[in-house]
N, C-alpha and C positions, 0 to 999 in steps of 0.2 A: 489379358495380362501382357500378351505379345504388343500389342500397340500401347499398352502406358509404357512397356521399358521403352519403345521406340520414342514417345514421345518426351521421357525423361534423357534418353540418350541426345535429342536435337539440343533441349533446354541447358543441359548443364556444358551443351559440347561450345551453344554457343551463348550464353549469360557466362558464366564460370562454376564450379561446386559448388562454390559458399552462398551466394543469394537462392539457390535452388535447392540448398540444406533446410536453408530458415524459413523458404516460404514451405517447403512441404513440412516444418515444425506447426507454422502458423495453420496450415490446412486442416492437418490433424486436431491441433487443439480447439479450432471455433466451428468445426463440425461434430467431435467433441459433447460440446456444449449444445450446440443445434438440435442434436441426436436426443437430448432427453426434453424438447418438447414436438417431440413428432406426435402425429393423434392419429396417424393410421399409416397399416405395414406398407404401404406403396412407396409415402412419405420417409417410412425406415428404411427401407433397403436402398433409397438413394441416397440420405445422409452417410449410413454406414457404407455405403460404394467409394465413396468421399473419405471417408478414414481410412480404409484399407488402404485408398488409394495415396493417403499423406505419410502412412504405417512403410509401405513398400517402397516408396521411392527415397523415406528417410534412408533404410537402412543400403540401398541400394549406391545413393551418395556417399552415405559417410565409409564405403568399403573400398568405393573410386577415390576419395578425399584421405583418407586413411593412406591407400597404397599409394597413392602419388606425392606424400609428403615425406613419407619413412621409407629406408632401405636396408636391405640387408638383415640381420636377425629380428630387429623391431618389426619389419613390414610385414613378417611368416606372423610375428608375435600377435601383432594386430589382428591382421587378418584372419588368424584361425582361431586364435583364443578370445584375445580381448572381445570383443563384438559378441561372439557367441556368447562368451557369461556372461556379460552383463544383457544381452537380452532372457537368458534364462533366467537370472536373478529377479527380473522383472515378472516372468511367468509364475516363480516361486510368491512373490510380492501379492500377486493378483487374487489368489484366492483367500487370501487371509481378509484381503478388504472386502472383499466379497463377500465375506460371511459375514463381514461388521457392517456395511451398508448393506442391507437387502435388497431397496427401492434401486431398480436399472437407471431409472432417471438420476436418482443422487449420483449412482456410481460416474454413471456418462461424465456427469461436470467433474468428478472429481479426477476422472482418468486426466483429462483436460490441463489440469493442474502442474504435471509435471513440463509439461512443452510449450507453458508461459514461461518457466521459471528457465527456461534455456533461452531465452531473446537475450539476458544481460552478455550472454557469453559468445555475443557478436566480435565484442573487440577483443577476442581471446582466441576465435578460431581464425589461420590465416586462410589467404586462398592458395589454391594449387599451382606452384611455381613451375610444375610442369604446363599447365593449361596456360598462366601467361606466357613463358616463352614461346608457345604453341600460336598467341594471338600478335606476337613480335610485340609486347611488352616489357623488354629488357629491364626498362628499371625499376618497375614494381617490384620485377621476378628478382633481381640483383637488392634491392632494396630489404626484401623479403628474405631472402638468404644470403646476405650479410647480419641482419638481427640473429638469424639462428645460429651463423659460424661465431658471432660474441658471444652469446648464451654458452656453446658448448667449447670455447676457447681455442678455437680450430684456427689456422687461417685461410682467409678468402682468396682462392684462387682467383687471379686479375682475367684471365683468359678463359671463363667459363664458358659466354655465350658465344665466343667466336666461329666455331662453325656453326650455328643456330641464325646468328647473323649474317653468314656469309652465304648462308644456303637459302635466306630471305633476300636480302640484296642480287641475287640470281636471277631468282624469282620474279623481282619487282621490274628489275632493268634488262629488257629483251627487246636492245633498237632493232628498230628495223632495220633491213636491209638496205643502205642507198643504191639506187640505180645507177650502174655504168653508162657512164656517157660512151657514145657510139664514136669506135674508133677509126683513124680515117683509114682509107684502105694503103695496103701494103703492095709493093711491086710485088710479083709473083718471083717467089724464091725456084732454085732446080729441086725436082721433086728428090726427097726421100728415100733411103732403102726401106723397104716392110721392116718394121721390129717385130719378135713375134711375140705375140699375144697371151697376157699374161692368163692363168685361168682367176675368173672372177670368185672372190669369197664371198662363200654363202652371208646372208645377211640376216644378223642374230634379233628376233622376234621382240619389237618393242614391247616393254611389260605396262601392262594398262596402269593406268595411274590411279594410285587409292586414296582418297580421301574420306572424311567423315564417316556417320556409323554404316552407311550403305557400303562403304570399301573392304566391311568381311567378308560379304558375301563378292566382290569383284575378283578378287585375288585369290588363283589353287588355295595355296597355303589357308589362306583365313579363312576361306570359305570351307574348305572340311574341316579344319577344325573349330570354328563355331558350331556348325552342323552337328557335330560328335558332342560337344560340350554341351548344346538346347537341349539334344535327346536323352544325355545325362540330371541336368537337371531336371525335365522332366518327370523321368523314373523316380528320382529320389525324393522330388516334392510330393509324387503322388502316396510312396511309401511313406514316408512321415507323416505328413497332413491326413491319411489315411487311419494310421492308429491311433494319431491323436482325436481325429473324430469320431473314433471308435468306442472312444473310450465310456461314450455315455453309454454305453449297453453294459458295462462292469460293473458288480452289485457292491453296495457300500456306499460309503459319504460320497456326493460329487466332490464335494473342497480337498476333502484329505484324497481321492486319487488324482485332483488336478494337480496336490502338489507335490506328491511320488512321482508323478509321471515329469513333472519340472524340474525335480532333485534328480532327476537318473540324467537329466540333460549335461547336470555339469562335469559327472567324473566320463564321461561321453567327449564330452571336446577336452578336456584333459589329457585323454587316450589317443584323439586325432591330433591334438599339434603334437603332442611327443613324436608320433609318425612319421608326422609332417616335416620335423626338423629332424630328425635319426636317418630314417628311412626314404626307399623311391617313393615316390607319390602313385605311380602307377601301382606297384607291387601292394601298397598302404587299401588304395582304392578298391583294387580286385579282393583283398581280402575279409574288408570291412561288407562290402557287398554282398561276397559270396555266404558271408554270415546272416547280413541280413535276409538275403533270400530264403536261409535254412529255417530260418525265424520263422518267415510266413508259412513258406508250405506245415511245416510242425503245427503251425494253428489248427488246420483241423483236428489233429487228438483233441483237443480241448474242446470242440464243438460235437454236438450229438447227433448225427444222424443224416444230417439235413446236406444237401448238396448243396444249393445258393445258398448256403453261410460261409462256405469258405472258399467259392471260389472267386469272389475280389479277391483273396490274398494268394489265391494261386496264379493268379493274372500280375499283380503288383509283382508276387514272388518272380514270376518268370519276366519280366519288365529289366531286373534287376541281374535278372542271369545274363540279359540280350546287353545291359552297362557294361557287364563285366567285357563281356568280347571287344563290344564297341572301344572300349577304354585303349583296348590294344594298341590300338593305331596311334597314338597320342602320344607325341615324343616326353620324354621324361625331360624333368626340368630341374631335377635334386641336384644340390651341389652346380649348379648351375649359374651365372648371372640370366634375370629377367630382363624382357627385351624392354626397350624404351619405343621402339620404334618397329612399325609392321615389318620393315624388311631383315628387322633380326632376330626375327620370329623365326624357329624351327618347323622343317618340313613336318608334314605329317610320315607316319611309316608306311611302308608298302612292303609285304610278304613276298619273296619272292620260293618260288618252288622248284627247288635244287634239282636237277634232271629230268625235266621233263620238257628243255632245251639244252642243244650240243650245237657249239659251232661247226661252222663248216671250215672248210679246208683254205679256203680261201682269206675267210678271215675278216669277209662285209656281212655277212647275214647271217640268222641263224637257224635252223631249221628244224621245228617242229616234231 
């Protein structure tokens, strides 16, 4: 999974979102299709590798594509709500057809169906005005956002891309240096009194230079908190995807608990963006967490006897204790503007512990 985000990250960083939206539509849908006439599991499991992998990178786009087009209350909107219901709504969707087509193969073509019927709405999605100015595209990106200042009756700022362009024009034009012509010599002047000597200022640590998706991990800053954020996702995907797969062991119709289990999704991100937009996202986070950890551990009352049946969910549960700490460090961003750019990104936090350093008298060091 680590190396398709990687490779989706080079692809959209450098085609644009939108051609890399519609090919990973096109991927899903005619593997799809491929997938119901496989004739043996060796042949399934690389078709459906193939979906997942058009499945993931969709949703992965349209949430980079989403946040780089919307700001401000719509971009929270987007990103926490919208996306998640309407992929739930689809989870809800699935098992009803599922019981109406039985045949896998029908199904397969029929899943298919829905990610042909999104090719018309090429010339409806734009591309990301932030990634072209990004590619020094000015006028697509000014093009692009002038259609949207008419739509929403705003007016076009004349000076938008001015420092985009000015810090690109930097960039491009770096003469060289010409050589001095060698001066003829000079009489010898009478010497000089000593001037005395200034002391030299320290010289402040050039910051390495970040680019592209390798520059999280270059820079303090990105690099712990990407680091904090993968180990977060991690936890969380293993805990969801966990009881979701859990779930065939629950007696009763498969269909009707696929789709309890899909209806409890919605009033679930209901609960998160209210959160999300009221509340810190840290304090929302630790909370939501420390719940779901309670959740797990609690599973074994419900199991009888048996040691390896609940302790995946004391492992998941304790996964989810170690988010919560981790979370700590993660500057809060509520009520905040989001950065557009790495360098206005917030530190990570660092604990510090009150007394157990006293300066000295002096007033340079401190001592232990």
């Amino acid at each position: 999974m680590l190396w398709l985000i990687a490779v989706l990250l080079y692809f959209y960083c450098r085609f644009g979102r939108k051609p890399v939206l519609f090919s990973s539509i096109f991927i899903l849908s005619v593997f799809n299709i491929a997938l119901s006439f496989a004739q043996s599991w060796a042949v399934f499991n690389v078709l459906f590798f193939m979906v997942g992998m058009g499945q993931v990178s969709i949703c992965i786009v349209l949430l980079v594509l989403g946040s780089e087009l919307l700001v401000d209350v719509p971009r929270v909107l987007f990103s926490s709500l919208a996306l998640s219901f309407f992929y739930s709504a689809g989870m809800v969707a699935f098992p009803g057809t599922a019981y109406i087509v039985r045949n896998w193969r029908y199904l397969s073509v029929l899943m298919a169906l829905p990610g042909l019927a999104c090719f018309p709405l090429w010339w409806l999605v734009p591309e990301s005005s932030r990634w072209l100015v990004s590619k020094g595209r000015f006028k697509e990106a000014e093009l692009l956002l002038r259609f949207a200042a008419l739509e929403n009756g705003v007016e076009f700022p004349s000076d938008l891309f001015r420092s985009a362009k000015s810090q690109q024009s930097e960039q491009s034009q770096q003469p060289e240096q010409p050589q001095q012509p060698e001066q003829p010599q000079q009489p010898e002047q009478p010497a000089q009194p000593e001037q005395p000597q200034q002391p030299e200022q320290p010289q402040q640590p050039q910051q390495p230079e970040v680019s592209g998706y390798l520059g999280l991990l270059r820079n303090t800053t990105t690099r712990s908190i990407t680091l904090v954020v993968w180990f977060l996702w991690f936890s969380l995907n293993v805990s969801y995807f966990g009881l979701s797969f859990n779930m065939t062991t629950l007696h009763g119709n498969p269909f009707l608990n696929y789709t309890l289990l899909s209806l409890m999704d919605i009033p679930a991100h209901l609960v998160s963006w209210f959160s999300a937009k009221y509340f810190p996202r840290r304090v929302s986070f630790i909370v939501f967490s420390l719940l779901l950890a309670l959740a797990l551990f609690l599973i074994q009352i419900t199991l009888h006897t048996v040691f390896y049946e609940f302790l995946p969910w004391l492992t998941v549960g304790l996964l989810s204790v170690i988010g919560v700490f981790v979370s700590l460090f993660l500057p809060e961003s509520f009520g905040k503007p989001l950065p557009d750019t790495i360098d206005q990104m917030q530190v990570i936090k660092k604990f510090k512990f009150k007394g157990l350093c006293r300066q000295k008298d002096d007033g340079n060091s401190a001592e232990v």
